[in-house]
C-alpha positions in Angstrom: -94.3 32.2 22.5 -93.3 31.1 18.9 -92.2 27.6 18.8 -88.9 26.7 17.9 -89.9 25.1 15.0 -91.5 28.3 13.4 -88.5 30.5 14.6 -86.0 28.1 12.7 -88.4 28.3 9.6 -88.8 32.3 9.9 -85.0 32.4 10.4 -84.4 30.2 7.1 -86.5 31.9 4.8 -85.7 35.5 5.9 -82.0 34.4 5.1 -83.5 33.7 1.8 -82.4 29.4 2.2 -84.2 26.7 1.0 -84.5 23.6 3.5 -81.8 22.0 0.9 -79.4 24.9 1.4 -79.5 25.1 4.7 -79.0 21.3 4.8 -76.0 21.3 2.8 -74.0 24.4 4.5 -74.7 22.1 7.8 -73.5 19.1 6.1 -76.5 17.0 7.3 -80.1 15.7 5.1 -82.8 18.0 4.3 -85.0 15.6 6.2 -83.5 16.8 9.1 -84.3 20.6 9.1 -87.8 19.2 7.9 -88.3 17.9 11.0 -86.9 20.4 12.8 -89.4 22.7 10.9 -92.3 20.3 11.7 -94.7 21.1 14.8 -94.0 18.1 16.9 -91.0 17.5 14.9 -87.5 16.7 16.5 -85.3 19.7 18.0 -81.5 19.9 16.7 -78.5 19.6 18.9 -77.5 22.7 20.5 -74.3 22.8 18.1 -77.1 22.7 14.8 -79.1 25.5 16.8 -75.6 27.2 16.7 -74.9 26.7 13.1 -78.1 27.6 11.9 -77.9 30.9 13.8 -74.8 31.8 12.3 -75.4 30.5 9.2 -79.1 32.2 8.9 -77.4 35.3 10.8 -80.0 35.3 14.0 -79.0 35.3 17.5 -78.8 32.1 19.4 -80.7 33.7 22.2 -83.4 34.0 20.4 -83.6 31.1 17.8 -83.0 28.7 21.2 -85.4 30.4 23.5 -87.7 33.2 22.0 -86.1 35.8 23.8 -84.5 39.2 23.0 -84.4 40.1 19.4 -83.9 38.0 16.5 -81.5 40.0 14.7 -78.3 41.3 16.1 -77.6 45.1 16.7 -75.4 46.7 13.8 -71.8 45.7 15.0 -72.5 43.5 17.8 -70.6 40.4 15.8 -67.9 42.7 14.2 -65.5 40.8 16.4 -66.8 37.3 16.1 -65.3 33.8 15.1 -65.3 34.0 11.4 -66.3 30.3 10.6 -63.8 30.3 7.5 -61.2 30.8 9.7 -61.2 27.1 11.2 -60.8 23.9 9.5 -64.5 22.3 8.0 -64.0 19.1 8.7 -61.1 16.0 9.4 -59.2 16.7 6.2 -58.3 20.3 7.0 -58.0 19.8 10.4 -54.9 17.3 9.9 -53.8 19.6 6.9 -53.4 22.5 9.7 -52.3 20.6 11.8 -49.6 19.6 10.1 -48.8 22.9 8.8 -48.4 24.5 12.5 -45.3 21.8 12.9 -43.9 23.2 9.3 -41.3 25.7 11.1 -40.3 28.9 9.6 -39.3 29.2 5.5 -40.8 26.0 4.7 -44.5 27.5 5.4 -44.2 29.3 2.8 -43.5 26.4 0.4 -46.2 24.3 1.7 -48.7 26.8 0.9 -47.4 27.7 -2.6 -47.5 24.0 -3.1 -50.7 23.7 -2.0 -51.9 26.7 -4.1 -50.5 25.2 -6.9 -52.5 22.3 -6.7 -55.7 23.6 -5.6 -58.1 24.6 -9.1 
């Protein structure tokens, strides 16, 4: 069986990442997927196995175990979490919070206002 370490490696350069990349879409070092690269290096946390599947666009299955295939079937994720759809980190999660107790007309003007301010 491939170790995990070469299955995250295959996974990242197939996805066509460099360590840094894929270090900075998981908001962590690049020392980190170093290691996790490295024979006898550390494992990541079963939520970095997760992100690095999605964000290299394997299965979990198979970067957390070696089984089934690495790549999904045409269509199997078409109904899937779309990770853009939920808030990245503390900031956005208070900023939607606070939106979903905005009630009805004044939605609208929170997000123009915050359109208006974004670049």
């Amino acid at each position: 069986m491939v170790p995990m370490s070469c299955r995250i490696r295959r996974a990242r350069v197939a996805a066509g990442l460099t360590q840094s990349e894929l270090a900075r879409r998981l908001g962590i070092q690049r020392s980190a997927v170093t290691q996790w690269e490295r024979a006898g290096g550390t494992s990541p946390s079963l939520g970095h196995l997760a992100s690095i599947a999605c964000e290299t666009g394997v299965t979990f299955e198979w970067l957390a175990t070696g089984r089934g295939t690495a790549r999904p079937d045409e269509g199997e994720f078409d109904i899937a979490l779309v990770p853009d759809d939920y808030a990245r980190d503390e900031l956005e999660t208070r900023m939607l919070a606070a939106f979903r107790r905005i009630s009805g007309r004044r939605r609208e003007a929170a997000v123009k206002v915050v359109e208006l301010i974004a670049p």
